[in-house]
VOBA-65879 format. One line per field, with one value per residue (C-alpha): residue in three letters; residue number from 0; x, y, z. Coordinates in nm, 4 decimals, padded with zeros to 6 digits, always signed. Example, Ala and Ser with C-alpha at 12.3 -4.5 7.8 and 13.67 -1.06 7.14 Angstrom:
BEGIN
residu	c(ALA,SER) $
num	c(0,1) $
c1	c(+01.2300,+01.3670) $
c2	c(-00.4500,-00.1060) $
c3	c(+00.7800,+00.7140) $
// end
This chain:
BEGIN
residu	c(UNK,UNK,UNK,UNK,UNK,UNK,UNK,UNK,UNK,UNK,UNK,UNK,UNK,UNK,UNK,UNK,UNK,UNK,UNK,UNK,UNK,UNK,UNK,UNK,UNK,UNK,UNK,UNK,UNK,UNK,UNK,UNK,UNK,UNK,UNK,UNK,UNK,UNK,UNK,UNK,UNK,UNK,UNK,UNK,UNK,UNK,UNK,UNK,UNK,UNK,UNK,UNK,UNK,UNK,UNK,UNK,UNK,UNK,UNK,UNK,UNK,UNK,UNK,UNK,UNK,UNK,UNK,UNK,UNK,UNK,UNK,UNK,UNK,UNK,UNK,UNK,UNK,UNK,UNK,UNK,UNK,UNK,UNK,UNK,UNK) $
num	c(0,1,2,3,4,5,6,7,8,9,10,11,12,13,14,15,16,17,18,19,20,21,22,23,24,25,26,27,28,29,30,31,32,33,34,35,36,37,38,39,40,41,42,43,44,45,46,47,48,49,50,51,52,53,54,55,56,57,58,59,60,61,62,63,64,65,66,67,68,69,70,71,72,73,74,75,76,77,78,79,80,81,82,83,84) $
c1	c(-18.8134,-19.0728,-19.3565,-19.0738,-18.9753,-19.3228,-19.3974,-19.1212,-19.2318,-19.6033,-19.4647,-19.2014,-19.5206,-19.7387,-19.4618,-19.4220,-19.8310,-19.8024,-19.4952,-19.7319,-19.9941,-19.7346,-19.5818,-19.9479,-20.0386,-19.6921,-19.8057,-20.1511,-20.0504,-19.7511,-20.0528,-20.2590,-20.0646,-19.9129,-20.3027,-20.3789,-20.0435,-20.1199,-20.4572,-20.3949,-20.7045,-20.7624,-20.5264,-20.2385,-19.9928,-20.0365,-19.9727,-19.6494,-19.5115,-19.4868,-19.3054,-18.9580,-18.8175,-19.1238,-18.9907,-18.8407,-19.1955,-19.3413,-19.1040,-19.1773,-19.5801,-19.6090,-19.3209,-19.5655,-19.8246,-19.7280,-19.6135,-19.9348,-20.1087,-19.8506,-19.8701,-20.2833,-20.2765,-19.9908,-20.1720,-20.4962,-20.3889,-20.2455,-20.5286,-20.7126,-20.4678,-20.4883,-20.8362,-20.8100,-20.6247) $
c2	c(-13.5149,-13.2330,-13.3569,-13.3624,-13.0163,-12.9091,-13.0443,-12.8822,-12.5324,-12.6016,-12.6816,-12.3462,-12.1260,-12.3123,-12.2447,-11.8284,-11.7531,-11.9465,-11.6935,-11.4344,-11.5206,-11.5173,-11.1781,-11.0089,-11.1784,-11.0135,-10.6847,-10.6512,-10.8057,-10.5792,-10.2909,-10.4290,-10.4239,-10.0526,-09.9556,-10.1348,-09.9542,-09.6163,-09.5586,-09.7637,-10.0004,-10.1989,-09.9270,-10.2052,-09.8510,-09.7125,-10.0719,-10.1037,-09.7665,-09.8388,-10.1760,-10.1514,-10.2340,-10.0398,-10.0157,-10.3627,-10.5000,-10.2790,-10.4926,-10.8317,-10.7685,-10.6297,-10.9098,-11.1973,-11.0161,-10.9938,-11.3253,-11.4834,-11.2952,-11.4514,-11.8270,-11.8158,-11.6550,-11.9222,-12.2246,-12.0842,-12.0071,-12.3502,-12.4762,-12.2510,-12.4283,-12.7782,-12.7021,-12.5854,-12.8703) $
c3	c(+01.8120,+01.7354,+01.9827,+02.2584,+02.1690,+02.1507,+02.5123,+02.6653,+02.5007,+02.6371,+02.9527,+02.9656,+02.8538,+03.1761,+03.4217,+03.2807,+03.2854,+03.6892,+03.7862,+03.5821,+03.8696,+04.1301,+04.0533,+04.0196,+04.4001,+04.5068,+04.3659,+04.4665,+04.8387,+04.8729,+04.7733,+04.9816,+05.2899,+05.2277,+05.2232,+05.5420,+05.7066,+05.5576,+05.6707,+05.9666,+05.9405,+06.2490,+06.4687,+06.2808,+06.2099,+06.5837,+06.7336,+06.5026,+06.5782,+06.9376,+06.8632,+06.9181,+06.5582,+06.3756,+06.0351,+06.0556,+06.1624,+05.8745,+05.6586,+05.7660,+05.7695,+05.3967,+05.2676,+05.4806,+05.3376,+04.9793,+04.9992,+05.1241,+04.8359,+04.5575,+04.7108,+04.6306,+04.3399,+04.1908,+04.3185,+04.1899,+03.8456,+03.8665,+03.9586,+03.6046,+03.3944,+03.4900,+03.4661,+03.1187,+02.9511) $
// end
């Protein structure tokens, strides 16, 4: 019964460092995308403020943004533990 135990535990500590991986891509895109938007890179802040939902659209890019960042960084520290066993 121990090795079973053991596997799930290996398995539980795989799946916390991958949401580790995805919660640091959420940060750093969420970052990323309030830099872009602040110093309005790309003329992305001027074209948004004359949208007609601005803060809405504000919203949706650093949440797409954020997201996009957290979906790489989970498959890719997937991809550095398979790689590791």
């Amino acid at each position: 019964m121990t090795p079973r135990r053991h596997d799930s535990d290996y398995e539980r500590r795989k799946w916390r460092q991958v949401a580790g991986h995805f919660g640091m891509g959420a940060a750093f895109g969420a970052l990323f995308a309030g830099l872009v938007l602040f110093n309005n890179y790309f003329g992305l802040s001027g074209v948004i403020a004359t949208s007609e939902a601005p803060t809405l659209v504000r919203i949706i890019f650093v949440v797409g943004v954020a997201g996009s960042f957290a979906f790489m960084a989970a498959i890719t520290g997937f991809l550095f533990l398979v790689h590791e066993d």
